[in-house]
N, C-alpha and C positions, 0 to 999 in steps of 0.2 A: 504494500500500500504506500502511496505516496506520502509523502509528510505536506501539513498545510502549515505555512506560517505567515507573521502576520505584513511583509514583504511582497507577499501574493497578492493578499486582499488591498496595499496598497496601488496598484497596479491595475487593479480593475476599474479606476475612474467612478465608481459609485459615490453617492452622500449617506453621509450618516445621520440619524434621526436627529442627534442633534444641531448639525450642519442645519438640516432642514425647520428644524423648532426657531434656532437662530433668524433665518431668513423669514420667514411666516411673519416672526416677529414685528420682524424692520418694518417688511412693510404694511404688516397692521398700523403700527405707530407714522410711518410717513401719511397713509391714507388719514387717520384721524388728524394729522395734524392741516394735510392741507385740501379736504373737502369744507365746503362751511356750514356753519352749524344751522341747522334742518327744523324748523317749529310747527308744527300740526298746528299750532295755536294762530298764527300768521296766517295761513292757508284759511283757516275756518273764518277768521275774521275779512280777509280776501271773497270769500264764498259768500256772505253777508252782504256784505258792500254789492256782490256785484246781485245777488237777488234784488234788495231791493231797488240797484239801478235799472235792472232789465226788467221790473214788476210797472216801475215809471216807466220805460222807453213801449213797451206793449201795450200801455194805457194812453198813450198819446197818438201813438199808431192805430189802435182801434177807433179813437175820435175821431181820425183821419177818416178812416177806409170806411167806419160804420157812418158816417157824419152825424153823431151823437154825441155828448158831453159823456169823455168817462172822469167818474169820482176815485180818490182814492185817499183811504183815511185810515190815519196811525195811530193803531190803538198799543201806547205805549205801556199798558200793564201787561194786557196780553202777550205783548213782543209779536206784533202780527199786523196786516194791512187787511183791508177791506178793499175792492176793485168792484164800482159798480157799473156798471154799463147803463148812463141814466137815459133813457129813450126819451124821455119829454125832455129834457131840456131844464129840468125845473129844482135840479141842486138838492132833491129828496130823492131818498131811495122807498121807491112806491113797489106797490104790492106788482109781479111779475117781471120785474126789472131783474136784470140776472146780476150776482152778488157774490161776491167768493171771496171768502176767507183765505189768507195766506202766512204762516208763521214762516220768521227768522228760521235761523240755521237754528240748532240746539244748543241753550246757554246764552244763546247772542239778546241785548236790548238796547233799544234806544236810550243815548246818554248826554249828559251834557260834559263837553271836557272842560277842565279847570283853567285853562289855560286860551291865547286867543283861535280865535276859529279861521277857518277858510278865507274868509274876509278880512282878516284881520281887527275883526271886532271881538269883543268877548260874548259866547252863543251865552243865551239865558233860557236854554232847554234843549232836550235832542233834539226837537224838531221844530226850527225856528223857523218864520216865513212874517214877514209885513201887513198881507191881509191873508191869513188863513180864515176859512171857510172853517164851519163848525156843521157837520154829517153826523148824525147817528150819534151826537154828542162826541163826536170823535174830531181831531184839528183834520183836516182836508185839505187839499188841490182839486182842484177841475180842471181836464186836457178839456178843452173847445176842441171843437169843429175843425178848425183852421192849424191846429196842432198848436197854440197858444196855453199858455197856463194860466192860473189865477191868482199866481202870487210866485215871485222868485222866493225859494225855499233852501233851508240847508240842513241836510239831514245827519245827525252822527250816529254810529253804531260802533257794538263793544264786542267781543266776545268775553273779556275780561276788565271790569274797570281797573285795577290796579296796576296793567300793564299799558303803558301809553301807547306802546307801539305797536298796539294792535286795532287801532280806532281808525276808523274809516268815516270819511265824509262824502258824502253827494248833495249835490246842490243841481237845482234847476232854474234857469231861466225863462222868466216869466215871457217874456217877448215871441221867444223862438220854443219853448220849450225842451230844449236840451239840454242833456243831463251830464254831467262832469261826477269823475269818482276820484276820489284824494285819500291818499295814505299818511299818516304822523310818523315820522321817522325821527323822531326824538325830538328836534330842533325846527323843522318845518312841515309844512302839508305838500307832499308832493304829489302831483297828477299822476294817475294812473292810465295807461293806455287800454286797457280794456273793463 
């Protein structure tokens, strides 16, 4: 029989497990070091923001294409809108008028932040607006017809109050009715692109 020694086994270019545990290592630790850090909580409040912009942008488009006033009203204890499709024209939500309900993400409410707002004014509630409409005892916007609003509006949302940098703002323009989404990034409100 042959003898094995351990001159052989150097020879054959194999790694040893702990050659291998070493390297695993490294680059575990390089990867944590330079991916960046990852928030479910960011994303959720991202997801927020953008319902309720897209809950406005569909409700303006339906007064468009329906030519009918839609209502749409923030019911801030709820954490939830209301979207009615008003068919008279008449800023009540009457009996066969279509009507839907729609809650935040989970966790998510409307907030006031401490700090100054979109405008640069200081907000004095989540859902600030000059002439808000009052629906169902709820604050409200009406899209016209003409895709117009009934009040330039500025809306905040949270998923956490005590993280700032998770607060989302959307505002609408009364004139035109378009809807802008803005993120708090510690020091400023930056626009969102989508």
């Amino acid at each position: 029989m042959g003898r094995h020694n351990w001159r052989d086994a150097e020879r054959s270019g194999g790694f040893t497990t702990i050659e291998m545990l070493i390297v695993l290592v490294l680059i575990s630790l390089t990867a944590a070091w330079a991916l960046p850090k990852f928030s479910v909580a960011r994303y959720r409040a991202d997801a927020t923001g953008r319902l309720v912009r897209g809950l406005l942008q569909t409700a303006q488009r339906n007064a468009i294409t329906r030519q009918s006033d839609v209502i749409v009203c923030f019911d801030s204890v709820g954490a939830r809108l209301l979207v009615v499709q008003d068919l008279n024209n008449n800023g009540v939500v009457d009996a066969g008028e279509v009507a839907q309900y729609r809650g935040l993400e989970n966790g998510a409410n409307f907030v006031q932040p401490t700090w100054t707002g979109v405008n640069g004014t200081a907000p004095t509630g989540g859902i600030i607006g000059a002439t808000l409409s009052t629906v169902s005892n709820y604050p409200a916007v009406i899209f016209r017809r003409d895709g117009s609003a009934s009040s330039n509006l500025e809306i905040y949302v949270t998923t956490r109050d005590a993280v700032r940098v998770e607060y989302r703002a959307i505002t609408v323009i009364a004139s035109t009715g378009r809807t802008f989404m803005y993120k708090w990034n510690g020091a400023t409100w930056l626009a969102m692109t989508q």
